[in-house]
matplotlib code that plots the C-alpha trace (Angstrom):
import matplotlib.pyplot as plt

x = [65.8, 68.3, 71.6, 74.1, 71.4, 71.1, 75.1, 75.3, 72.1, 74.0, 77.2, 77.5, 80.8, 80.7, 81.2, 85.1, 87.2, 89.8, 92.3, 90.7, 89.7, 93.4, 94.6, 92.3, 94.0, 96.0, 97.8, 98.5, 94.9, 91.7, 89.2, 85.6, 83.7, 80.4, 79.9, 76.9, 75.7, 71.9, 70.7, 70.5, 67.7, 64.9, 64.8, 67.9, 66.0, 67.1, 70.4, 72.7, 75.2, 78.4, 81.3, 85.2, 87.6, 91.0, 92.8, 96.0, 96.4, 94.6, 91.3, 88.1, 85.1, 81.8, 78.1, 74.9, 74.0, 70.7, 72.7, 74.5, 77.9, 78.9, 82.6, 84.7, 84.5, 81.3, 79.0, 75.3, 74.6, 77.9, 80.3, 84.3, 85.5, 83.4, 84.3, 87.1, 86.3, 85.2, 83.1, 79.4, 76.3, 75.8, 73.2, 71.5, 71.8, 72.1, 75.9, 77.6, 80.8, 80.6, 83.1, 82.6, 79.7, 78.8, 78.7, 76.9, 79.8, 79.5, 79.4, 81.6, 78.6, 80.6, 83.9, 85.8, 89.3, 91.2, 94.2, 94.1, 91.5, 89.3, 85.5, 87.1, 89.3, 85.9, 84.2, 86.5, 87.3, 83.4, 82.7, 85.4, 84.7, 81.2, 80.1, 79.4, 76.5, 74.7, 70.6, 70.1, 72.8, 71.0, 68.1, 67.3, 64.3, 65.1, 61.3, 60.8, 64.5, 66.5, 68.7, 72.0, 71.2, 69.9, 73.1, 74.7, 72.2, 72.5, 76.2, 75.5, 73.1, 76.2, 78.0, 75.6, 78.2, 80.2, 77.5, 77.6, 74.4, 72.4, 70.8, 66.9, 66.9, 68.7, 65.2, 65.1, 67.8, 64.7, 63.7, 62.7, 61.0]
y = [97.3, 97.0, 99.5, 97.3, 97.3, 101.2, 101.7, 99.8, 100.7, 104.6, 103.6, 104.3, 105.4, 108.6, 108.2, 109.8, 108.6, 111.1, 109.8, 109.8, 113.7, 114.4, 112.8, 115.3, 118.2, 120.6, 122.8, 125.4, 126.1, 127.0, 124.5, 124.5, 120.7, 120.0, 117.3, 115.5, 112.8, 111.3, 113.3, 111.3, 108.7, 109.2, 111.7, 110.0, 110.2, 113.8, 115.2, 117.5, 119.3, 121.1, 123.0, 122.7, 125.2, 125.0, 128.3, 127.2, 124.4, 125.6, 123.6, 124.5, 123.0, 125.1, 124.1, 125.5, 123.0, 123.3, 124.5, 127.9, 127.9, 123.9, 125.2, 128.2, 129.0, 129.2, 132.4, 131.6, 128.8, 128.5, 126.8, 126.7, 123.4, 122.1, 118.4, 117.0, 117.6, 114.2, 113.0, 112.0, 113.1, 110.7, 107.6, 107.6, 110.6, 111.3, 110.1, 112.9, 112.6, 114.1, 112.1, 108.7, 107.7, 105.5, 107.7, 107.7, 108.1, 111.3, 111.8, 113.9, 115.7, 118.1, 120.6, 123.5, 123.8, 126.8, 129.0, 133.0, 134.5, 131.9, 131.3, 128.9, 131.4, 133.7, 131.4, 130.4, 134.5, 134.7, 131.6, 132.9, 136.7, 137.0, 134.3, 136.6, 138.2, 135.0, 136.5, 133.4, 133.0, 133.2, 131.6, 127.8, 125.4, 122.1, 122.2, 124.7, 126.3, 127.7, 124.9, 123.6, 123.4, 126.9, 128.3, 125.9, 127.1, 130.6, 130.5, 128.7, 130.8, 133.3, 131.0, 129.5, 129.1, 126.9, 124.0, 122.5, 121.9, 120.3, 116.8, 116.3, 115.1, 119.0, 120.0, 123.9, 124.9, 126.7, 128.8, 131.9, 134.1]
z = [69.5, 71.9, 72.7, 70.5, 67.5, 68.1, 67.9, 64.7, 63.0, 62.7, 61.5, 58.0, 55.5, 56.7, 60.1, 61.6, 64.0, 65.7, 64.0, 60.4, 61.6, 62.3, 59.0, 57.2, 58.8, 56.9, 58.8, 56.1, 55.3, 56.4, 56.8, 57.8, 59.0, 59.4, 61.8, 63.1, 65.6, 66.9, 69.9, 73.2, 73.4, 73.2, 70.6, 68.7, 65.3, 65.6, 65.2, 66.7, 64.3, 65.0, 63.0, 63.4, 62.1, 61.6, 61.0, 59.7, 62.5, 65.4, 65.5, 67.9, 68.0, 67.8, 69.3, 71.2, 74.1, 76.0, 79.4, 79.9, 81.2, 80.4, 80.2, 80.9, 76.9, 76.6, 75.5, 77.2, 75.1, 72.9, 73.6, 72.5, 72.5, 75.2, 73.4, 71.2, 67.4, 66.8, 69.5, 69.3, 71.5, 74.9, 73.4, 77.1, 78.9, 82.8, 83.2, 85.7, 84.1, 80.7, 79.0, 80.3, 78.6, 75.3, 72.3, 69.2, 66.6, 65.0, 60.8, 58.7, 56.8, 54.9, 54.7, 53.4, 52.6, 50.8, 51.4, 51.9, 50.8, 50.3, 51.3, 53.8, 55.3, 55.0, 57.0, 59.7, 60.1, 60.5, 62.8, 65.4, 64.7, 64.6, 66.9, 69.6, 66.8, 66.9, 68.0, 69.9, 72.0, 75.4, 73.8, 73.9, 73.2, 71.7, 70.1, 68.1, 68.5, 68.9, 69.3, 68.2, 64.8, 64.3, 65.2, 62.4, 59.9, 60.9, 59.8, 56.5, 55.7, 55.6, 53.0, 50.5, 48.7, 50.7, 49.3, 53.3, 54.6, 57.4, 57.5, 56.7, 60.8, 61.6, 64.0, 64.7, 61.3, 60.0, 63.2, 62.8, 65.4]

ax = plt.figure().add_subplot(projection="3d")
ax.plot(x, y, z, "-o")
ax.set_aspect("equal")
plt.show()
């Protein structure tokens, strides 16, 4: 299979572009999205996951990368908008500049909305409160985990209510140690 067949082979109705993202904004709410994209070749049968909040407007992006200190927002791990909200993991990895590289597109997987006092608003107060609790946040292995998908998982397992969850293809969302 070559690169093109790889790009089009993961497109499917769900995936976002920025735009689409931005049109889905509702900057009198609180909204939670669950985005995903295939990890970096070779292990692109995997995924990596990520949340974006938007508290009334003000949108961040929230992930656990395999390298401490990839931005000046960034808590060992975790990082605070280390990328715009809707862009994909790298398909071939190894480029040195971070955002000029082909991109898987990334899926809208699920979201949130409400107004005060809502499980959204819960969950975006949580996400940019409580982020510093996360027990793995100087802790990486992409096999068994942590990884970027047990930090997901360890916020939606806050929320079962919230009905978002992680894809099949999620490796380390059911870490434990």
């Amino acid at each position: 299979m070559n690169l093109e067949d790889m790009l089009s082979s993961r497109k499917d109705s769900k995936n976002m572009t920025s735009s689409e993202f931005n049109a889905q904004i509702q900057k009198d709410k609180y909204q939670v999205f669950l985005f995903s994209s295939p990890c970096s070749f070779p292990i692109s049968m995997f995924s990596h996951n990520w949340l974006v909040t938007n508290n009334k407007g003000i949108i961040h992006r929230w992930e656990v990368w395999s390298y401490k200190k990839r931005c000046t927002s960034t808590l060992g791990h975790m990082t605070l908008d280390f990328y715009e909200p809707c862009i994909g993991v790298t398909i071939l990895p190894g480029s040195s500049n971070r955002l000029d590289r082909r991109r898987f597109e990334p899926s809208l997987t699920g979201s949130i909305s409400g107004d005060d006092g809502s499980l959204a608003q819960d969950m975006v107060n949580f996400i940019e409160k409580k982020h510093t609790e996360y027990p793995f946040k100087f802790k990486y292995h992409f096999i068994p985990g942590p990884n970027s998908n047990t930090f997901i998982q360890w916020v939606l397992n806050k929320f079962p209510a919230s009905g978002l969850k992680l894809p099949r293809n999620a490796f380390g969302k059911n870490y434990k140690e």
